[in-house]
N, C-alpha and C positions, 0 to 999 in steps of 0.2 A: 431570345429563343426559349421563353420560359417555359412552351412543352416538354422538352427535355431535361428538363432539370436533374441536376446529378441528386439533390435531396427527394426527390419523388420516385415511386417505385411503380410502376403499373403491372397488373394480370395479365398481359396477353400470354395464353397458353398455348404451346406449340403441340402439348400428349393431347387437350382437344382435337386436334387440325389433324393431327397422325391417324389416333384410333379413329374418328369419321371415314377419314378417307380409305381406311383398312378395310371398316366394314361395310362401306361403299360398295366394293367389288366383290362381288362372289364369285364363287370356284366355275358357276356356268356362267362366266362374264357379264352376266347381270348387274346396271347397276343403280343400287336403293337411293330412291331420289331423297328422302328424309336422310340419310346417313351424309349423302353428297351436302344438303343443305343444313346442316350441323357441323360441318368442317369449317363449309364457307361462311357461317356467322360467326365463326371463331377466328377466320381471317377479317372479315371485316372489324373487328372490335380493333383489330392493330391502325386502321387507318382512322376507325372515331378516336381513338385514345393521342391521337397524334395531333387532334386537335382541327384550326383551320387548315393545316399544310393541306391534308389529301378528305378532309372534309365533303368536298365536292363528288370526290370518287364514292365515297361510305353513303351517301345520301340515296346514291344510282344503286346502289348493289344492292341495297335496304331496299329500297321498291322492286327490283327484278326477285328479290325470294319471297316479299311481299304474297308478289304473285303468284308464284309458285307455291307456296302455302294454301294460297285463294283457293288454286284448284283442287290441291290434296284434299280440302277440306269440303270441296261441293260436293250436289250429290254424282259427280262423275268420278269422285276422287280415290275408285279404283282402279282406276287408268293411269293412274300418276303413281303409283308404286317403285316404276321402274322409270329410268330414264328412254328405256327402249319402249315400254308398253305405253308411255305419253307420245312419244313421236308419232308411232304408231297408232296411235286413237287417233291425234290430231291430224294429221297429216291423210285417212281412211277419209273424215270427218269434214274435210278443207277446213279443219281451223285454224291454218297459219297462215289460211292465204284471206281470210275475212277478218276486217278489221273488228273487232268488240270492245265493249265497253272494259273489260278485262282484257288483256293483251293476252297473247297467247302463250302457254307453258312454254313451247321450243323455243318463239322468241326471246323469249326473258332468260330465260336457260342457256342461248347465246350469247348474250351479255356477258352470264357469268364465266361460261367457258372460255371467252377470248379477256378474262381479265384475269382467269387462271393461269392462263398462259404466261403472262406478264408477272404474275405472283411468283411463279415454281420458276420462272427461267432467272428472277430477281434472288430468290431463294439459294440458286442454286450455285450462281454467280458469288454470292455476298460468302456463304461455305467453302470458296477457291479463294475467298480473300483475306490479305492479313489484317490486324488488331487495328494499326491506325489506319487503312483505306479508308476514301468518304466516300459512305453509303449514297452520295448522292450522286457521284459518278457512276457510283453502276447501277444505281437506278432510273439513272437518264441514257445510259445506254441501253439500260435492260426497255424502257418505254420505245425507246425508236427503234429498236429490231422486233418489237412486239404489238404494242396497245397503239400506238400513234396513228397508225394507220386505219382507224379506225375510227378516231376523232377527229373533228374540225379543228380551223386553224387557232381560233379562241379556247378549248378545249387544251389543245398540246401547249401551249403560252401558259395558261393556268396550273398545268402539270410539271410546266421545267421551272417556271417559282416554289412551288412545293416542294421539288426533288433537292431543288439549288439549298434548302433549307435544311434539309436532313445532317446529321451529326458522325462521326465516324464507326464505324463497324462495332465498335467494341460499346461506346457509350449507347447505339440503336440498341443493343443487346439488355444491357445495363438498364435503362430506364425504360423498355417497353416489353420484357418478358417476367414471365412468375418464378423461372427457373434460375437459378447461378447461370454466370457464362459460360462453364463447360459444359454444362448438363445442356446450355439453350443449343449451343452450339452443334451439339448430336444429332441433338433433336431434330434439327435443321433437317440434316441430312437425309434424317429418315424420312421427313416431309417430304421432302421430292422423290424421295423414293418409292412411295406408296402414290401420289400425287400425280406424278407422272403416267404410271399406267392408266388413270381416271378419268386424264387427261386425251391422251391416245382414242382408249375407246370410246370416247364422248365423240371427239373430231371424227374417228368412223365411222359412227351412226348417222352424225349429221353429213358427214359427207356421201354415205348409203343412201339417204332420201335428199339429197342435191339441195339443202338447208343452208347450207356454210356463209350464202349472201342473204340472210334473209332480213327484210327491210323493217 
């Protein structure tokens, strides 16, 4: 399990993840899709640093903000400012229901949302657990009440080898954060705490324009 090595130290930053996600949501519940997608490259860097385990997962989430970038960046990519004022182009627009050579904003933005889910509920689990739990049980449980449903059966197979591999609470801590353990440990907390609400108003928007199955 040479990813984890107790002699190797990796960056993944959790004050990145926090302040994203803080300035994500604004006071009129607006919420800024660059800030959203500055959180979540700093969540994905936790599953490239981990190597092949979740590999598979880091690859998919790398292409869904891909795209999402694609759009920020065309010339429609006044639209895409906000999580709410993309749906709304798009969906005004039927670009979620035509396929394109670019996938569409919501879609790809679905992706991320239902693997947020899985993140913050994994997140939030692992902060109610003690030092020696292994992170890989409650990340297999945190996947079957969340992500699985989502995936094929090769998919969820591939994801319970990854999890099966994970190391315990305190060592995940130790070789995959920038921070000491106390300080990762807070930090946690506040992730889901800010995360959460991001969370919520995502799933109400998409569930306001009946998105939530979008193929």
């Amino acid at each position: 399990m040479a990813e984890f090595s107790k002699n190797e130290r990796h960056d993944f930053d959790l004050e990145v993840v926090h302040q994203g996600f803080l300035r994500c949501r604004q006071n009129n519940d607006q919420l800024i899709l660059r800030d959203y997608l500055e959180a979540y490259h700093e969540l994905n860097r936790f599953f490239r640093l981990s190597g092949r385990l979740f590999g598979f997962v880091a690859k998919d989430l790398e292409e869904k903000i891909h795209v999402l970038e694609s759009h920020m960046n065309s010339p429609n990519g006044q639209h895409y400012n906000t999580i709410q004022s993309m749906i709304e182009f798009e969906v005004t627009n039927k670009i979620t229901k035509v396929k394109h050579k670019l996938p569409s904003g919501s879609r790809s933005l679905l992706r991320l949302h239902r693997g947020l889910e899985f993140i913050l509920e994994f997140m939030k689990r692992l902060g109610q657990s003690s030092d020696d739990d292994r992170s890989s049980l409650i990340a297999a449980e945190t996947y079957k009440d969340t992500l699985s449903k989502y995936h094929p059966w090769i998919v969820q197979k591939m994801a319970g080898v990854a999890m099966y591999m994970l190391p315990s609470r305190r060592q995940l801590f130790e070789t995959m954060c920038k921070h000491d353990y106390t300080h990762a440990s807070e930090l946690l907390e506040s992730v889901v705490n800010v995360g959460e609400p991001v969370y919520d108003r995502t799933q109400n928007i998409f569930s306001e324009h009946e998105l939530l199955d979008l193929p």
